[in-house]
C-alpha positions in Angstrom: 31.6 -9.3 13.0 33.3 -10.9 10.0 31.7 -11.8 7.0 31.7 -15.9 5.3 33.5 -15.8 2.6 30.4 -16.8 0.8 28.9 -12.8 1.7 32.0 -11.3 0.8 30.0 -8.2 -2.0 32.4 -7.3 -4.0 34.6 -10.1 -4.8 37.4 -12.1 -2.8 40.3 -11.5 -5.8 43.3 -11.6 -4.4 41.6 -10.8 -0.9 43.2 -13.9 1.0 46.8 -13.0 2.9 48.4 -15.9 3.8 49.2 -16.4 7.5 52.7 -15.4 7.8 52.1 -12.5 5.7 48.9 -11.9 8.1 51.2 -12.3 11.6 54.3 -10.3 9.6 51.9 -7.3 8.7 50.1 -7.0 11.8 53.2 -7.0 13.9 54.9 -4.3 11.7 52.0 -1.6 11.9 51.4 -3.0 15.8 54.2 -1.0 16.4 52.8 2.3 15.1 49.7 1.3 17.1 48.0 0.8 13.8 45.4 -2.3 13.9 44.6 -4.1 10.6 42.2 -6.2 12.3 39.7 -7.6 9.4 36.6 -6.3 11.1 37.4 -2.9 9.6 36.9 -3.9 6.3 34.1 -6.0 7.1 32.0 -3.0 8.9 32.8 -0.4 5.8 31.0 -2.9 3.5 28.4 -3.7 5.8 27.7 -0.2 6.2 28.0 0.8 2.9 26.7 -0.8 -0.7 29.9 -1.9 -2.6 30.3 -0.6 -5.9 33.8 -1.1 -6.7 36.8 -2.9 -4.3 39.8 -4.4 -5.0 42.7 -6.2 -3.0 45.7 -5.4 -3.9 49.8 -5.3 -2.8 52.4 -2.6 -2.6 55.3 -4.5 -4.0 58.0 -1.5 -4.0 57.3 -1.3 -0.5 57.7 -4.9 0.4 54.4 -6.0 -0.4 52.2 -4.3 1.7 48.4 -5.5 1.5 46.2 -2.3 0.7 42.2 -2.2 -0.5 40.5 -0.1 -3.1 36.8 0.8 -2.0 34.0 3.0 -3.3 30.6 2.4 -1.7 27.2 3.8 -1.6 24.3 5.1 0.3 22.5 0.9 0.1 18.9 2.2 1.3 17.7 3.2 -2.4 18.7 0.0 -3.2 17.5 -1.9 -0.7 13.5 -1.6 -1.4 11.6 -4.1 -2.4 10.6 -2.6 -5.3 14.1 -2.0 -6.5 15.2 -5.7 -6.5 11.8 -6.6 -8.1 12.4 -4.2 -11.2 16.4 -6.5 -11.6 14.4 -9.5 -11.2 11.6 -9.2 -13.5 15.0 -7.6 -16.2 16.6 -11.0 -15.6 13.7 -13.6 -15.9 12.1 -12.1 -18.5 8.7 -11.7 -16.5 6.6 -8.5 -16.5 7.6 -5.9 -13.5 4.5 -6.3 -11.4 4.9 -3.7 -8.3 5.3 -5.5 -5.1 2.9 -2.8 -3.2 0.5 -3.5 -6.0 1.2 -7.2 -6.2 -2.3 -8.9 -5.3 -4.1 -6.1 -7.2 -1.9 -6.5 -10.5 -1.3 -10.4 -10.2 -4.3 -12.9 -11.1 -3.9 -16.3 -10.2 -4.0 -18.2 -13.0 -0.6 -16.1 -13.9 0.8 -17.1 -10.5 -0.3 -21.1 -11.2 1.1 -21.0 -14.4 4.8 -19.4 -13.8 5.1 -20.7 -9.9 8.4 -18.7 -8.4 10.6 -17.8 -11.4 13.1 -15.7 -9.6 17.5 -15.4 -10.3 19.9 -16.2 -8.3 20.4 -12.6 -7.8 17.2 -12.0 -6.4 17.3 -15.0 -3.8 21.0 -13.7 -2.6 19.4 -10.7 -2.4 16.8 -12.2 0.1 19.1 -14.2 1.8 21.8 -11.2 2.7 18.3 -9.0 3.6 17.1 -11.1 5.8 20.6 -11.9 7.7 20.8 -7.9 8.1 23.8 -8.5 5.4 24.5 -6.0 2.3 23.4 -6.7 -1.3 26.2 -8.1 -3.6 27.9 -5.6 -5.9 26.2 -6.4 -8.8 22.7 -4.2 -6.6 25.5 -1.4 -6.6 26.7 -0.9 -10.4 26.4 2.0 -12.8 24.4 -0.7 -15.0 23.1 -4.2 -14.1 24.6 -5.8 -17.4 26.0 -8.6 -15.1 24.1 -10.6 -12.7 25.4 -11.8 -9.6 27.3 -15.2 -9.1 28.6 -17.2 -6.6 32.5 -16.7 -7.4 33.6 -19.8 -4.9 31.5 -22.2 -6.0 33.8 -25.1 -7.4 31.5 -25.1 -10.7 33.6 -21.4 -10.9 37.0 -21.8 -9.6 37.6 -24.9 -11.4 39.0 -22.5 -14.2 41.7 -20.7 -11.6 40.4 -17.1 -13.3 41.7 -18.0 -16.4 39.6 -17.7 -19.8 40.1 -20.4 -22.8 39.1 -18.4 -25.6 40.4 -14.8 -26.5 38.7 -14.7 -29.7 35.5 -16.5 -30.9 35.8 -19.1 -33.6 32.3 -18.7 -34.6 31.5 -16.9 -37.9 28.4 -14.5 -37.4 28.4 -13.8 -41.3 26.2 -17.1 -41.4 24.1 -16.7 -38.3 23.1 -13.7 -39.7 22.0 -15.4 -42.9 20.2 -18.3 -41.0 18.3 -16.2 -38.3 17.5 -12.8 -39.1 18.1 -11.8 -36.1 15.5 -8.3 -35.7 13.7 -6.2 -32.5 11.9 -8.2 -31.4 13.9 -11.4 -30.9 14.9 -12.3 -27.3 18.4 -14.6 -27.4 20.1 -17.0 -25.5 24.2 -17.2 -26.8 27.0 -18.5 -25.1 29.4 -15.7 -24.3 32.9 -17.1 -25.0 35.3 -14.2 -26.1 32.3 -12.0 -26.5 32.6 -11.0 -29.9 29.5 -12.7 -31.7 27.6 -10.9 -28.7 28.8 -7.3 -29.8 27.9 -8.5 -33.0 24.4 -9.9 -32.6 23.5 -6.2 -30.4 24.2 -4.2 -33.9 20.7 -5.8 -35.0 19.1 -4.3 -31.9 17.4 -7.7 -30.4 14.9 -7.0 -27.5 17.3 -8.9 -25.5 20.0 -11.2 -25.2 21.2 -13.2 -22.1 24.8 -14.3 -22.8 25.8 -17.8 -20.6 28.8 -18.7 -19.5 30.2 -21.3 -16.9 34.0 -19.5 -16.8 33.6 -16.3 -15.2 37.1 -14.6 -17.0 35.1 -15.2 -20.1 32.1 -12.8 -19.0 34.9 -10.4 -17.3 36.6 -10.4 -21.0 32.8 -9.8 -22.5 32.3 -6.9 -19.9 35.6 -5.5 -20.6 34.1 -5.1 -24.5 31.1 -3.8 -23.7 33.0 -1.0 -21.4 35.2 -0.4 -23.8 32.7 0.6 -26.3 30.5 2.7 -23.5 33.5 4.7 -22.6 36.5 4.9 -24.6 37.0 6.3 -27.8 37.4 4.0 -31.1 41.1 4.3 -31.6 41.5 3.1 -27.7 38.7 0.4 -28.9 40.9 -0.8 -31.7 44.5 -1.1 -30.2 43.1 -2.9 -27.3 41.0 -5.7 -29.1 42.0 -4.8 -32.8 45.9 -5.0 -32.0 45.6 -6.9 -28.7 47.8 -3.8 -26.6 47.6 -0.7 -25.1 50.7 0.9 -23.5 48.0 2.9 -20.5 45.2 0.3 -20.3 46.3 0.5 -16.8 45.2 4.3 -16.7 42.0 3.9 -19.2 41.0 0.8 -16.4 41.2 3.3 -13.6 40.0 6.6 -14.8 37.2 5.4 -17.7 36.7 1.7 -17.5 36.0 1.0 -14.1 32.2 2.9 -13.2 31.0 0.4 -16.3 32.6 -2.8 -14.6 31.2 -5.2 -11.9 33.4 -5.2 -8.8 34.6 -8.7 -10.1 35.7 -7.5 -13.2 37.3 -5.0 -12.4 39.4 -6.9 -9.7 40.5 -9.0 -12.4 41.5 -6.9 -15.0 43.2 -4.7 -12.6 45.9 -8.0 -11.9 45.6 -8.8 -15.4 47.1 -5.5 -16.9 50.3 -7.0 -18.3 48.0 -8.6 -21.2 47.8 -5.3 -22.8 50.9 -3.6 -21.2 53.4 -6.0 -21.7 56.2 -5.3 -24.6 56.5 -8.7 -24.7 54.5 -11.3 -26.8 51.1 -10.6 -29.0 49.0 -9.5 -26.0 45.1 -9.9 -25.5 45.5 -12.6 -28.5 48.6 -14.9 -27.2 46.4 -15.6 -23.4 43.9 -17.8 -22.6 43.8 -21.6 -22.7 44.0 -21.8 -26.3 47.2 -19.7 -25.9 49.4 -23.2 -26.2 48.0 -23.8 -29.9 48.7 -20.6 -30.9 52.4 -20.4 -29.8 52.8 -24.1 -30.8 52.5 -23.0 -34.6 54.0 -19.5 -34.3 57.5 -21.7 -32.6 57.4 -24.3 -35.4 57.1 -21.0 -37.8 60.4 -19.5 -36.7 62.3 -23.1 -35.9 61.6 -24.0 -39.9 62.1 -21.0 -41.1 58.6 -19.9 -42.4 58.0 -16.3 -40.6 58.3 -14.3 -44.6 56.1 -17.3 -46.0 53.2 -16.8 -43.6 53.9 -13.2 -43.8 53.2 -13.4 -47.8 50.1 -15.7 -47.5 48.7 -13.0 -45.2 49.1 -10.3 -47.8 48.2 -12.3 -50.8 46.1 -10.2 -52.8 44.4 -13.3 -55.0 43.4 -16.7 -54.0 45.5 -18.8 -56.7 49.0 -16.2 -55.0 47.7 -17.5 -51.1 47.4 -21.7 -52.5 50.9 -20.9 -53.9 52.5 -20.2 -50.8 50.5 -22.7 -48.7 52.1 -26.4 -49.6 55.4 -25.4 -47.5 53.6 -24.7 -44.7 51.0 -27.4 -44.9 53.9 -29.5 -45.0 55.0 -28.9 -41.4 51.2 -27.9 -39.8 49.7 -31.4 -41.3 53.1 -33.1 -40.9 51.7 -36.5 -39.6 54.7 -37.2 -37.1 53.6 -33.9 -35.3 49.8 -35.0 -34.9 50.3 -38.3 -34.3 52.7 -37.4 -31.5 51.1 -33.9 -30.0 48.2 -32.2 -31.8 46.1 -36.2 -32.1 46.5 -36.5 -28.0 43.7 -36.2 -26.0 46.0 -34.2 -23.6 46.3 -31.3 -26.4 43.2 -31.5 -27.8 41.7 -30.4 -24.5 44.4 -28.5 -23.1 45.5 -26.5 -26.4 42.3 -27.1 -28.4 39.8 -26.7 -26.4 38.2 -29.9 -27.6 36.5 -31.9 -24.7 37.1 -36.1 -24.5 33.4 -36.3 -25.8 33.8 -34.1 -28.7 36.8 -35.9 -29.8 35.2 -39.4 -29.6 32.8 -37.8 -31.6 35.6 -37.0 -34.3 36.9 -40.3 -34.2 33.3 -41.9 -34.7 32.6 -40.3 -38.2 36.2 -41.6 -39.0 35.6 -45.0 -38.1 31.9 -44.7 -39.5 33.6 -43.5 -43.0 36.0 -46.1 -43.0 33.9 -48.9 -42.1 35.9 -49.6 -39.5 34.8 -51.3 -36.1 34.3 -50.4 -32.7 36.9 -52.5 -30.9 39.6 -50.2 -32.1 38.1 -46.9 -31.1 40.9 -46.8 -28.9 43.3 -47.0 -30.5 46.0 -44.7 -31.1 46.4 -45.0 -34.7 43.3 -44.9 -35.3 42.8 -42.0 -33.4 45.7 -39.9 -34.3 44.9 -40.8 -38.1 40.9 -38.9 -37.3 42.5 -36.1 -36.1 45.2 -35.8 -38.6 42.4 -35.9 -41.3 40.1 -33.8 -39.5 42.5 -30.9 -39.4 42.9 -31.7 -42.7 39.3 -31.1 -43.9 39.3 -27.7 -41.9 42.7 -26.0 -43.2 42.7 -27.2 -46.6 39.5 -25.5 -47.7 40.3 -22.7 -45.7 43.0 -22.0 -47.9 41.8 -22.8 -51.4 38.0 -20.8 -50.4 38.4 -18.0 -48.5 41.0 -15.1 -48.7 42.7 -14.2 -45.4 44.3 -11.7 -45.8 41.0 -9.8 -46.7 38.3 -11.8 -45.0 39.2 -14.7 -43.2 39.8 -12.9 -39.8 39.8 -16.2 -38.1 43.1 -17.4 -39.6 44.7 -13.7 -39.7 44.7 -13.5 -36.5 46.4 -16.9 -35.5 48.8 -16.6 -37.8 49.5 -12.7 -36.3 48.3 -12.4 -33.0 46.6 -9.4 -33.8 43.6 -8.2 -36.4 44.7 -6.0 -39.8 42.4 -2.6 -40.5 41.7 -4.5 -43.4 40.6 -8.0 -41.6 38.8 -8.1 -38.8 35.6 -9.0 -37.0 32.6 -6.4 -37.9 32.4 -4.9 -34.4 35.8 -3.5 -35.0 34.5 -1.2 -37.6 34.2 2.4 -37.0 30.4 2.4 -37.8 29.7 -0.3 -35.2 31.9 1.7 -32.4 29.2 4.4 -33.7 26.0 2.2 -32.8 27.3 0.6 -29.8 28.6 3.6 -28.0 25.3 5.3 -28.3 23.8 5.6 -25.0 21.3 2.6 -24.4 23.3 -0.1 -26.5 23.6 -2.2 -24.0 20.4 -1.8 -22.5 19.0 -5.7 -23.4 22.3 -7.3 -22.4 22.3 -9.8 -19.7 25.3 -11.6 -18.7 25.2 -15.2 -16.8 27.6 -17.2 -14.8 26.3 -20.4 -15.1 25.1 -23.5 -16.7 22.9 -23.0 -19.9 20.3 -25.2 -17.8 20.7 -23.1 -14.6 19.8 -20.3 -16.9 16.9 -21.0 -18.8 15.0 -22.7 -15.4 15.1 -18.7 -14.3 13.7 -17.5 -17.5 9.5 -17.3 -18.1 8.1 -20.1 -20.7 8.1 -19.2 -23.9 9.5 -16.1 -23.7 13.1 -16.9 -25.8 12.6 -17.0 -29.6 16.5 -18.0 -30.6 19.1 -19.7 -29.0 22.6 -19.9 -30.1 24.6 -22.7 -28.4 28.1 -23.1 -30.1 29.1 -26.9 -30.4 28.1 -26.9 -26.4 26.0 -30.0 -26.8 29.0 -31.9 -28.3 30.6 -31.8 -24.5 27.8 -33.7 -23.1 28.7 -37.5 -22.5 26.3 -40.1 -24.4 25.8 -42.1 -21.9 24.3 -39.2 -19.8 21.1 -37.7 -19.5 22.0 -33.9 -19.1 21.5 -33.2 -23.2 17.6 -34.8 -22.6 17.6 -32.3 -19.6 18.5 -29.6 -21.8 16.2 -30.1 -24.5 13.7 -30.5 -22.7 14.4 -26.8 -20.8 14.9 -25.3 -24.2 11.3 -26.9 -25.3 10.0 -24.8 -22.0 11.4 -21.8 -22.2 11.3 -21.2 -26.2 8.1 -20.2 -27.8 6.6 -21.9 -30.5 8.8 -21.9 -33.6 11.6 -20.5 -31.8 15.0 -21.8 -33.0 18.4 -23.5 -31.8 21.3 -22.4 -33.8 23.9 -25.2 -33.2 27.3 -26.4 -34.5 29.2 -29.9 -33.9 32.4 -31.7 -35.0 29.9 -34.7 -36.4 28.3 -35.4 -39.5 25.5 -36.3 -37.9 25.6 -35.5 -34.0 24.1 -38.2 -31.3 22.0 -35.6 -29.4 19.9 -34.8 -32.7 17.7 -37.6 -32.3 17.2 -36.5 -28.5 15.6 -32.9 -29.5 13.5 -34.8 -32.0 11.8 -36.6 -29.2 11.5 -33.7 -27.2 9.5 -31.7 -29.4 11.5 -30.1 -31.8 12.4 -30.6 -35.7 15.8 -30.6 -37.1 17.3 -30.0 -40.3 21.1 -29.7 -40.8 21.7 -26.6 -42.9 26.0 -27.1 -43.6 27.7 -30.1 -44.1 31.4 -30.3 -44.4 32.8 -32.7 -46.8 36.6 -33.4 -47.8 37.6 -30.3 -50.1 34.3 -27.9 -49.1 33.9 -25.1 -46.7 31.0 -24.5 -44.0 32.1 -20.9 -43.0 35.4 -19.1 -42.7 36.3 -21.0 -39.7 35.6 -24.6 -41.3 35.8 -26.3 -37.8 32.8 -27.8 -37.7 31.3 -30.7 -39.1 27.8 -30.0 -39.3 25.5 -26.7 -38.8 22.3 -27.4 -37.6 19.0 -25.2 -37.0 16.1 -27.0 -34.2 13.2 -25.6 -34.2 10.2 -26.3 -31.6 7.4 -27.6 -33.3 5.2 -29.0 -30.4 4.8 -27.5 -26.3 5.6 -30.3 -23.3 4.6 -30.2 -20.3 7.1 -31.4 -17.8 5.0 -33.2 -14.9 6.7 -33.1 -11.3 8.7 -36.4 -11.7 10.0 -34.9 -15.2 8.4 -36.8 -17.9 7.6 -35.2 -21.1 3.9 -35.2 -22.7 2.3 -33.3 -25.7 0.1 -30.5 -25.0 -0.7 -30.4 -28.7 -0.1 -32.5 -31.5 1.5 -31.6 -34.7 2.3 -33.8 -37.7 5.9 -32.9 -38.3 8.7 -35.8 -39.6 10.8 -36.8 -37.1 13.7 -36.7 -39.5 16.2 -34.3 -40.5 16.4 -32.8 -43.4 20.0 -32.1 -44.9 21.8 -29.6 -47.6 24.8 -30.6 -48.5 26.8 -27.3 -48.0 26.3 -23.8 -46.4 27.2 -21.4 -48.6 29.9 -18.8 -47.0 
């Protein structure tokens, strides 16, 4: 028998040998009467649960193809009751006993939550009933990550390759706007993982961290192995300076029996981040990467490496806006932003800024300048937006906030690693403390997926904050996936629960689509020419939604009231967020 490659349970990383390496390989150990037929592989996972594998060559012997696998007995995990107990941990429903279900169930439950059940769950069914193994994720030391299909284009579409290293969120002011406490159950979008480890020192009920690029979870896992096995000087040179000379050996001996399979498959081929003498490690990967090295080669071709060395020690603001004018002068030079950094090539390549996001940026210019919509195109225009909206981020940056001491954000770009005296707060020792206490992780959930495909597997009203970046700012206009979304967020929220969002506009499209679905908005940061939202200063506008009235979605997806409530229909504004 051989497996699809849609069964494969514990990840197809670097499983696939091309067919002239196939016919060379086979035909060399032929001669030793040694058969590397696949079906051997196949019938070892099939008879045993995966916990760990890994595919991987023997280059110093000419490349020879070799597997890493430790299974498991897969009967304990195999019972119905087993998979119930993930399920209910994933969906956020009550464990209800499958060999008690019709005495514990009543049937006004089962009508009003009809068949919320995860995806891991239905693979679960699916490779059960085809005589199949579980996935991986049925197999790990802790269910922290739920199963995904890796092959899905939705997945592969970012070729195992993260965009974001590092968060540019500051969780100094989502602390101050949501309180986050015990009993709060959150939805926040994983990116580098860091505003995750830092929302779990307040010891929420839960969180379920989304993410559509699966190397960002595996970089979010890595974190939250790190801190359940390794000690905090390990902790800190491999996310505080960005390298470890034996992350290999730490991968192998202490990180692995806290990884999923598909994790640890790609970390294992992705040593060399940390390794390497080479470069600024963890901090200079990524798809951002291109940004980062832009700046840090127009640093040494002008001449500038002691300047931004000094600004990065300043000990006062008035000594860090002394040294800034010389290097404003080449990072705002127009000529470069008109001809790179304004391009919609960089700005999504290097940036990470989406098409949609960046018409959204050139909007509020055009809106500011009272200029019309017939040259929105054009690339004057639109290299003039960008130009001022870089502007309006470094520029208070600089004058506001202290980076040498504070500003971690703009430390570490300027160099590639984190200082012991600037950094994020789940570098401290006292958070290594709290998270590496046994249990830390407990609430964690991590998802592969769309924020929507998420929140349709969650019980009603059962999240009370969700924290969605500038995510909505990626959906097009013209579309109808941010009514979709608000509309799931309506569901799965309970009353008064709250949507912490950021976006590059002043006042974003999408604001007016939550309004109608149920939900109040007030914009509580406003970035003007000269002010300062946070310590990153990226954004335009901060915004908290909160639900105010329950909808009921019919089955052809129209929205109606359950019950009214007077609330305005318009946001209210402050002018600035304090930082």
């Amino acid at each position: 028998m051989s497996y699809s490659l849609s069964m494969i349970p514990g990840g197809s990383f670097n499983r696939h040998v091309n067919w002239l390496g196939r016919v060379f390989w086979r035909a060399w150990f032929d001669v030793d009467r040694v058969g590397l037929e696949p079906a051997r592989r196949d019938y070892l996972e099939y008879r045993f649960g995966t916990v760990i594998s890994s595919s991987e060559r023997n280059y110093l012997l000419g490349g020879i193809p070799y597997y890493i696998f430790i299974g498991c007995h897969k009967q304990s995990t195999e019972n119905p009751e087993a998979l119930a107990k993930l399920d209910a941990a994933y969906t956020e429903s009550p464990y209800l006993s499958p060999t008690r279900h019709r005495k514990e169930l009543s049937k006004a439950v089962e009508q009003s939550v009809p068949g919320i059940r995860s995806k891991a769950y239905e693979a679960a069914i699916v490779n059960l009933s085809s005589n199949l193994p579980l996935p991986s994720s049925f197999y790990q030391h802790h269910h922290w990550r739920i199963w995904y299909d890796e092959l899905h284009p939705k997945h592969t579409q970012f070729n195992n390759e993260y965009i974001y290293a590092f968060t540019w969120e500051d969780p100094r002011v989502d602390h101050r706007l949501l309180r986050i406490g015990s009993d709060d159950v959150i939805l926040a979008i994983s990116s580098a993982g860091d505003n995750i480890l830092d929302y779990l020192q307040y010891s929420p009920r839960k969180i379920h961290a989304v993410d559509l690029n699966p190397s960002q979870n595996h970089l979010l896992e890595l974190k939250v192995a790190s801190f359940t096995a390794l000690s905090y000087l390990d902790v800190w040179k491999i996310f505080g300076e960005g390298k470890h000379p034996h992350f290999r050996e730490l991968l192998l001996s202490k990180l692995s029996p806290h990884l999923s399979s598909q994790a640890f498959q790609f970390w294992l081929d992705h040593c060399n981040v940390f390794t390497s003498t080479s470069g600024k490690g963890l901090y200079e990967t990524g798809g951002s990467r291109y940004a980062l090295k832009m700046v840090r080669y127009l640093f040494n071709i002008f001449g500038l490496n002691s300047e931004v060395k000094r600004l990065c020690e300043s000990q006062t603001l008035d000594e860090q806006r002394e040294l800034w004018p010389r290097i404003r002068n080449i990072l705002l030079s127009k000529p470069l932003h008109w001809a790179v950094v304004g391009t919609e090539w960089f700005a999504w390549k290097a940036a990470g800024v989406p098409p949609p996001q960046r018409n959204m940026i050139i909007s509020d210019y055009m809106t500011r300048n009272g200029l019309s919509g017939g040259v929105k195109q054009s690339s004057d225009v639109s290299g003039q937006a960008i130009w001022e909206y870089v502007v309006d981020t470094l520029d208070p940056v600089v004058n506001h906030t202290l980076i040498s001491d504070d500003n971690y954000f703009y430390f570490l770009c300027l160099q590639g690693k984190y200082s012991r005296r600037c950094h994020p707060s789940y570098l401290t020792p006292k958070s290594h403390l709290k998270l590496s206490t046994p249990g830390a992780f407990d609430g964690l959930r991590i998802h592969t997926d769309e924020i929507n495909e998420v929140i349709a597997r969650i019980t009603p009203g059962t999240l009370t904050i969700a924290v969605i970046m500038d995510s909505m700012d990626w959906f097009d206009p013209e579309g109808t996936a941010a009514a979709s979304q608000a509309k799931a967020f309506n569901q799965v929220l309970k009353m008064d629960g709250r949507i912490l969002l950021r976006s590059a506009s002043i006042e974003p499209w999408y604001i007016k689509i939550f309004e109608a679905n149920g939900f109040s908005a007030r914009r509580v940061g406003a970035r003007f020419p000269g002010s300062c939202i946070d310590r990153v200063n990226m954004y335009a506008s901060t915004w908290i939604v909160t639900k105010t009235v329950e909808l009921f979605l019919n089955s052809t997806e129209s929205v109606r009231p359950l019950k009214q409530r007077t609330i305005s229909v318009s946001s209210s504004s402050v002018d600035d967020l304090e930082i």
